[in-house]
C-alpha positions in Angstrom: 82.2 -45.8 46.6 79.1 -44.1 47.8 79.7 -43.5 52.2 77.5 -45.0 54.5 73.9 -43.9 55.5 74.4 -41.2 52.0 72.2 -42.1 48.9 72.4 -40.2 45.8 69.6 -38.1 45.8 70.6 -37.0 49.2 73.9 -35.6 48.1 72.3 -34.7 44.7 69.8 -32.7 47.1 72.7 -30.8 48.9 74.9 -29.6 46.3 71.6 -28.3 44.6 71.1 -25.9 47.7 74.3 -25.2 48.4 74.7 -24.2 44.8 71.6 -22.0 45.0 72.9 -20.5 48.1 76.3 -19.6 46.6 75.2 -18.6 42.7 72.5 -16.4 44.4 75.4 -14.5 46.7 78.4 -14.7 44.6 77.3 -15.3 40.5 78.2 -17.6 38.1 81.7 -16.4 37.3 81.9 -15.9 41.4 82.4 -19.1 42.5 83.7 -22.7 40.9 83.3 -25.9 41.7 85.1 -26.8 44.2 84.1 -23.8 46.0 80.3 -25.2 45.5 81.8 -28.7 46.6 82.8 -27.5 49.6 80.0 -25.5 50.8 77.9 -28.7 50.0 80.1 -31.0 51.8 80.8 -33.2 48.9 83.9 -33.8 46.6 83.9 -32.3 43.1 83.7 -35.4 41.3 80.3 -35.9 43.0 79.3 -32.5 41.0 80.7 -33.5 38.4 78.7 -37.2 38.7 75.1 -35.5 39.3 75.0 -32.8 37.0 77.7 -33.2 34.3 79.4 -29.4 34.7 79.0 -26.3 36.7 76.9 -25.1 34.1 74.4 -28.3 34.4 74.5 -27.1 38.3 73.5 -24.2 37.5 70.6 -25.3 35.8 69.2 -27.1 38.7 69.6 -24.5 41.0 67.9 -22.1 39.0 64.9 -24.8 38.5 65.0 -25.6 42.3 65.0 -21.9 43.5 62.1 -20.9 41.0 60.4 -23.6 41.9 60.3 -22.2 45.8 58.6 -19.0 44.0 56.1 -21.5 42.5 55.2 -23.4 46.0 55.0 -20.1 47.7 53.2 -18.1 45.8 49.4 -20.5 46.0 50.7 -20.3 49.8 49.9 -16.3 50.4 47.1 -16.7 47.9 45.5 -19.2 50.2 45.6 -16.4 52.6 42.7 -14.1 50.8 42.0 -11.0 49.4 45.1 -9.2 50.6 47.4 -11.9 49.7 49.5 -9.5 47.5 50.2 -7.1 50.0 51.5 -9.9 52.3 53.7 -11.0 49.3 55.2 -7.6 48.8 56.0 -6.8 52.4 57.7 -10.0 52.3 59.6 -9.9 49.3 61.0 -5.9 49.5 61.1 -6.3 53.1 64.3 -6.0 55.2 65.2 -9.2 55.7 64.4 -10.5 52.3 66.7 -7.7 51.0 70.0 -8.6 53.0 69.9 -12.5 52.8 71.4 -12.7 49.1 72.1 -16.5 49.7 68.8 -17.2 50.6 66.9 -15.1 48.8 64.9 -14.9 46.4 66.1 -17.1 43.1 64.4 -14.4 40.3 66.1 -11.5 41.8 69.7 -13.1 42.6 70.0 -15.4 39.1 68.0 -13.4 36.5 70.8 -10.9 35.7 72.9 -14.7 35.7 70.9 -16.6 33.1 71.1 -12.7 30.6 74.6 -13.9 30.5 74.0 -17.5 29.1 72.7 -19.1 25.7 69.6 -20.5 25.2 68.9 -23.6 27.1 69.0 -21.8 30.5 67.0 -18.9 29.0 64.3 -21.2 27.9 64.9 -23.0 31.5 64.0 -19.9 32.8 61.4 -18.8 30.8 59.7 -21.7 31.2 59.6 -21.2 34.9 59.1 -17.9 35.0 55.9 -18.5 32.8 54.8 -20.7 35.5 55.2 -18.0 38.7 53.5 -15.4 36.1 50.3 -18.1 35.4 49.8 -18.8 39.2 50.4 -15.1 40.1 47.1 -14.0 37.5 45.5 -16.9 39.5 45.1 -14.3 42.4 44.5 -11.4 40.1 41.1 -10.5 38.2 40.4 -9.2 35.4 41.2 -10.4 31.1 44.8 -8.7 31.0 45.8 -10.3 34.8 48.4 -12.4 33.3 49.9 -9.3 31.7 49.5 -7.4 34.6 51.1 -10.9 36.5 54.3 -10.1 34.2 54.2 -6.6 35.3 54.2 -7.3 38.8 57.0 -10.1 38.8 59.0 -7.3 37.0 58.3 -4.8 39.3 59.2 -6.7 42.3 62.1 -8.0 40.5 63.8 -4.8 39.8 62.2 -3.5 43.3 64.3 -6.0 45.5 67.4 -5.5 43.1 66.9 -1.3 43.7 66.9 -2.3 47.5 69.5 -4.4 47.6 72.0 -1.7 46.1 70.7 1.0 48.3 73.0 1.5 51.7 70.6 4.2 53.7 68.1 2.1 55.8 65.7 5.5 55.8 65.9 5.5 52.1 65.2 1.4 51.6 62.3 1.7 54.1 60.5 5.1 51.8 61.2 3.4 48.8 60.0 -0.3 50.2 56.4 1.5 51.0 56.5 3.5 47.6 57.4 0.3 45.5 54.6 -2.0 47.2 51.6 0.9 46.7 52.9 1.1 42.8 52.6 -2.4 42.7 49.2 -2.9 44.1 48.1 -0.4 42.3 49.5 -2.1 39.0 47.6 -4.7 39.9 44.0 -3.8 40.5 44.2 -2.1 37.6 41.9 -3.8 34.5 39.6 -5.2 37.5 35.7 -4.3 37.0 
């Protein structure tokens, strides 16, 4: 019995964000369904009902939160020639690096979807072949989808180096030293 004023894709909407939230901070194997339940105000057979299994929640998280990256990203492009530098001091910048729930999904659920088989991996790698086409949008240049990959790598591991740092003074240097490797990665093979 579906409760009043609640449609499907409503509550199909919330456990989807509240499952990105909660894979991003605590992992796969971190937290279970009716953990994810809770956090998304719903009952566990509602999980169950919209995506099949934990795993099939998963899946949609992963989709949803890559596709934020893939809204974003024309976003600071739209913003002109140094549309890369704004990305970067937004994605290795402090608040970025502490908000682990919100963060993020390429950072937080790549080193999840190494540990599954291969319908998530091609989930992934279909997405991921997305960010890394619009990204070479904004780059010139014949090899600016390779370098595209490059820089989604770089940033990738970047933020994931941050996050496991403690010293604030050390995050900061290597912030700055991460983003000027990174722009410089990616000018390179312009004329």
């Amino acid at each position: 019995m579906r409760h009043k004023g609640v449609d499907k894709e409503t509550t199909k909407k919330k456990v989807i964000e509240a499952a990105g939230r909660k894979f991003r901070k605590h992992g796969y194997a971190g937290i279970g369904i009716d953990a994810l339940a809770k956090a998304a105000g719903v009952t566990s057979g509602a999980i169950y009902g919209h995506f099949g299994s934990k795993a099939g929640a998963f899946d949609s998280a992963l989709a949803a939160g890559l596709d934020e990256v893939l809204a974003a990203l024309p976003e600071f492009q739209a913003k002109g020639e140094n549309w890369l530098s704004d990305f970067c001091d937004y994605y290795l910048g402090q608040e970025h690096q502490g908000d682990l729930e919100c963060g993020c999904a390429m950072a937080s659920l790549t080193p999840e979807v190494i540990k599954f088989d291969s319908p998530q991996k091609q989930l992934f790698e279909t997405k991921m072949q997305r960010i890394a086409d619009q990204l070479a949008i904004g780059l010139q240049g014949d090899d600016a989808l390779a370098r595209a990959w490059t820089v989604l790598a770089s940033l990738i591991g970047a933020l994931n180096l941050l996050r496991a740092c403690d010293s604030a003074a050390l995050k900061q240097t290597l912030a700055t030293q991460f983003k000027a490797q990174i722009l410089l990665l990616a000018k390179q093979g312009e004329a």
